[in-house]
KERONU-626152 format. One record per residue (C-alpha): x, y, z; residue in three letters. Coordinates in steps of 0.001 Angstrom, whole numbers, padded with zeros to 6 digits, always signed. Example, Ala and Ser with C-alpha at 12.3 -4.5 7.8 and 13.67 -1.06 7.14 Angstrom:
! residues 2
+012300-004500+007800ALA
+013670-001060+007140SER
//
This chain:
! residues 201
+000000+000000+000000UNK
+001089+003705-000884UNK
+000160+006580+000894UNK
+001112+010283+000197UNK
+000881+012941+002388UNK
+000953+016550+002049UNK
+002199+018545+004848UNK
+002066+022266+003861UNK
+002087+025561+005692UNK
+002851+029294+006522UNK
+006559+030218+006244UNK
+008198+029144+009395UNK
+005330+027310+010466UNK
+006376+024329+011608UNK
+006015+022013+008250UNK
+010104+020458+008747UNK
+010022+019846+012401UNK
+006557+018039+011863UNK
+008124+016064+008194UNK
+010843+014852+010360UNK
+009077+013491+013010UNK
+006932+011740+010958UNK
+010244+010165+008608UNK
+010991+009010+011817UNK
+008324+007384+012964UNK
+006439+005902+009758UNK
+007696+002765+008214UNK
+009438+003178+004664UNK
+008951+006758+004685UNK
+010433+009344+001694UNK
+009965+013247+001491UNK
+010117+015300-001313UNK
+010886+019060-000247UNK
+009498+021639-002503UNK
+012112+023998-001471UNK
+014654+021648-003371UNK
+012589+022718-006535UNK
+013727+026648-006117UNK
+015004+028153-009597UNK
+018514+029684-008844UNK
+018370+032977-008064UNK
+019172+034807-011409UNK
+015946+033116-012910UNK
+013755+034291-009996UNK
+011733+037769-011113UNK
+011507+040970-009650UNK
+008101+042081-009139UNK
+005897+045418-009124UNK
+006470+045054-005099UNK
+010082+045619-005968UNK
+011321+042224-004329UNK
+012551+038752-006191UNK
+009310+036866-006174UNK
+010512+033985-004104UNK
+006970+032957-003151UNK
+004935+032154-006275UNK
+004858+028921-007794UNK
+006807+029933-010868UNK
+009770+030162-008570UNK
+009882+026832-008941UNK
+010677+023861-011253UNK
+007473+022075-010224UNK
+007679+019594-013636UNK
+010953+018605-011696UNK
+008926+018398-008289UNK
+005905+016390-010249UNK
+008130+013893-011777UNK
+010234+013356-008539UNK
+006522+012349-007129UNK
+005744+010119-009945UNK
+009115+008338-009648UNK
+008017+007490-006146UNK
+004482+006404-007140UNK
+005977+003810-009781UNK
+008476+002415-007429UNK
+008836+003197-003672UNK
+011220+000450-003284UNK
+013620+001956-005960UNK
+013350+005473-004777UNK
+014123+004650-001151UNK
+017350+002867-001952UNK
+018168+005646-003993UNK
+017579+008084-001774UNK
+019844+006406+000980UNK
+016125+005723+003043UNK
+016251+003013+005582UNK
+013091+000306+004594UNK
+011533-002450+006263UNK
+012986-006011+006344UNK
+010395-006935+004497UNK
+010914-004060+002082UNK
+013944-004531+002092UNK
+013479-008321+000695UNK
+011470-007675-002269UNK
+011425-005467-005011UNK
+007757-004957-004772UNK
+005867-002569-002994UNK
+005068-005293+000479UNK
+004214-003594+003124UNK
+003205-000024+003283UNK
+004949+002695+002131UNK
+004525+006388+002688UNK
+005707+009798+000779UNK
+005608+012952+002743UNK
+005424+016302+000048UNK
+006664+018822+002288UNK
+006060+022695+001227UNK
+004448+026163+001268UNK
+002862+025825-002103UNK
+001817+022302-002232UNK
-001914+022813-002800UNK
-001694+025643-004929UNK
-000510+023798-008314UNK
-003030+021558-009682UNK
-001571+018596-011319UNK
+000283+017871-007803UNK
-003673+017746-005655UNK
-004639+014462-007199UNK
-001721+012824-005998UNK
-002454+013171-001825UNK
-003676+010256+000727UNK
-003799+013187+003553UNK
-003596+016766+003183UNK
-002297+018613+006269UNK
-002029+022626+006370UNK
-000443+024698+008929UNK
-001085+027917+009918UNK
+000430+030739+012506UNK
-000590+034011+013183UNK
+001011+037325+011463UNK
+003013+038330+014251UNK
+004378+034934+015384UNK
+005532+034426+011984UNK
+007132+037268+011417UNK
+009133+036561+014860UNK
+010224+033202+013659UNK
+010700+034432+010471UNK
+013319+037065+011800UNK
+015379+034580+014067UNK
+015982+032392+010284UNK
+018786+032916+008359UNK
+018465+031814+004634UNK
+020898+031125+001784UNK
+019425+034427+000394UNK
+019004+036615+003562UNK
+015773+038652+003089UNK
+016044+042149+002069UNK
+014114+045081+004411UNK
+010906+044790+004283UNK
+010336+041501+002324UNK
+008060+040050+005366UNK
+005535+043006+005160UNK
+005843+043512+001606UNK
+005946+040479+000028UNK
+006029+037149+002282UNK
+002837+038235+003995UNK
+000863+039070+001070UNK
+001452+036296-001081UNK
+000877+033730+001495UNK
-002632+035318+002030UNK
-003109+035139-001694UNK
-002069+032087-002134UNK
-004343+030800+001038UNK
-007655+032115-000611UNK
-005962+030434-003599UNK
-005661+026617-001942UNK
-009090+026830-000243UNK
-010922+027510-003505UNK
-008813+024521-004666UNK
-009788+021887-002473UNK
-011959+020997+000610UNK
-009800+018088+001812UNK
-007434+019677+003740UNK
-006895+019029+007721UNK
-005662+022450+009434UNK
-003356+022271+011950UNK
-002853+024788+014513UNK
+001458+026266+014725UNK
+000465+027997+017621UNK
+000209+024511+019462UNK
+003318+021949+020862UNK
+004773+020361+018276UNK
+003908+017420+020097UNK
-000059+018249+019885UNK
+000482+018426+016167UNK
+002251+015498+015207UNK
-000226+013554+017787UNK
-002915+014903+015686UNK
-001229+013803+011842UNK
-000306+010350+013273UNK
-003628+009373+014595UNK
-004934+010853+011252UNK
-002439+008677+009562UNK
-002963+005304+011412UNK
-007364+005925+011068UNK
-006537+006451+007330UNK
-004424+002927+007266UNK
-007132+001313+008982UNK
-009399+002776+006253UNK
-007583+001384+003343UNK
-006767-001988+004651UNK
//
């Protein structure tokens, strides 16, 4: 059995601390991080808002990001081993897809490109107030550090966009609350999880 499972979010909100619980804990587990699908930085456009448009979905190489997805989908086994991922012994013995096997897609703009909503099990969303993100937001340090005023003038207003965006998209998605422990949330995508096994078996 396959399962794939979006975990997407607010900048900062939490979406890699949760993803790497869960590889943890979840048997045969891969993730595919849309930030690995950033353009480099030359190809990324400057906007009317004056600031490299970092968060829009043409930032991205999401053909790459669909076709790392689909590699997964046609063999779990194969993808694992090649992505140095730990499997089950019984996994481990076959090259079929025994046992269950589970594919996190881990990013902030996971539910906003269309060809990629089909694909989820699960769909998980997490959000965080204005002010505490900006807060965490501030205490990151990125490959490309944010100019002055990118929060307020860009981050921010996108991810609100691109919010409305996703909820006109789909109705499936489970919200998750940043604000709580991180062991609340993963509680709360776990038991999801294992009711959703339980479902399919």
């Amino acid at each position: 059995m396959k399962l794939i499972i979006g975990i997407g979010g607010v900048t900062n909100g939490g979406k890699t601390t949760l993803t790497n619980r869960l590889l943890r804990t979840l048997p045969n587990c891969c993730v595919v991080h849309q930030d690995d699908f950033f353009k480099k930085p030359d190809q990324i456009e400057v906007g009317e808002d004056g600031f490299r448009q970092w968060d829009v979905i043409t930032a991205m190489d999401m053909e790459a990001m669909i076709n790392t997805v689909k590699g997964w989908q046609e063999n779990p086994v194969k993808f694992a081993r090649s992505h140095g991922v730990s499997l089950s012994p019984e996994a481990e013995l076959s090259d079929s897809e025994e046992g269950i096997h589970f594919l996190i897609v881990e990013g902030f703009l996971i539910y906003n490109y269309k060809p990629l909503l089909d694909v989820y099990d699960k769909c998980f969303y997490i959000s965080i107030p204005y002010e505490e993100c900006k807060r965490r937001r501030s205490t990151r340090t990125y490959t490309v550090p944010d100019p002055p005023g990118l929060f307020d003038g860009h981050v921010w207003p996108m991810y609100l966009k691109h919010r409305k965006e996703m909820e006109s998209n789909s109705d499936r998605i489970e919200y998750l609350d940043g604000m709580s422990s991180k062991e609340d949330m993963y509680n709360q995508v776990y038991e999801t999880i294992q009711n959703a096994l339980l479902n399919n078996l």
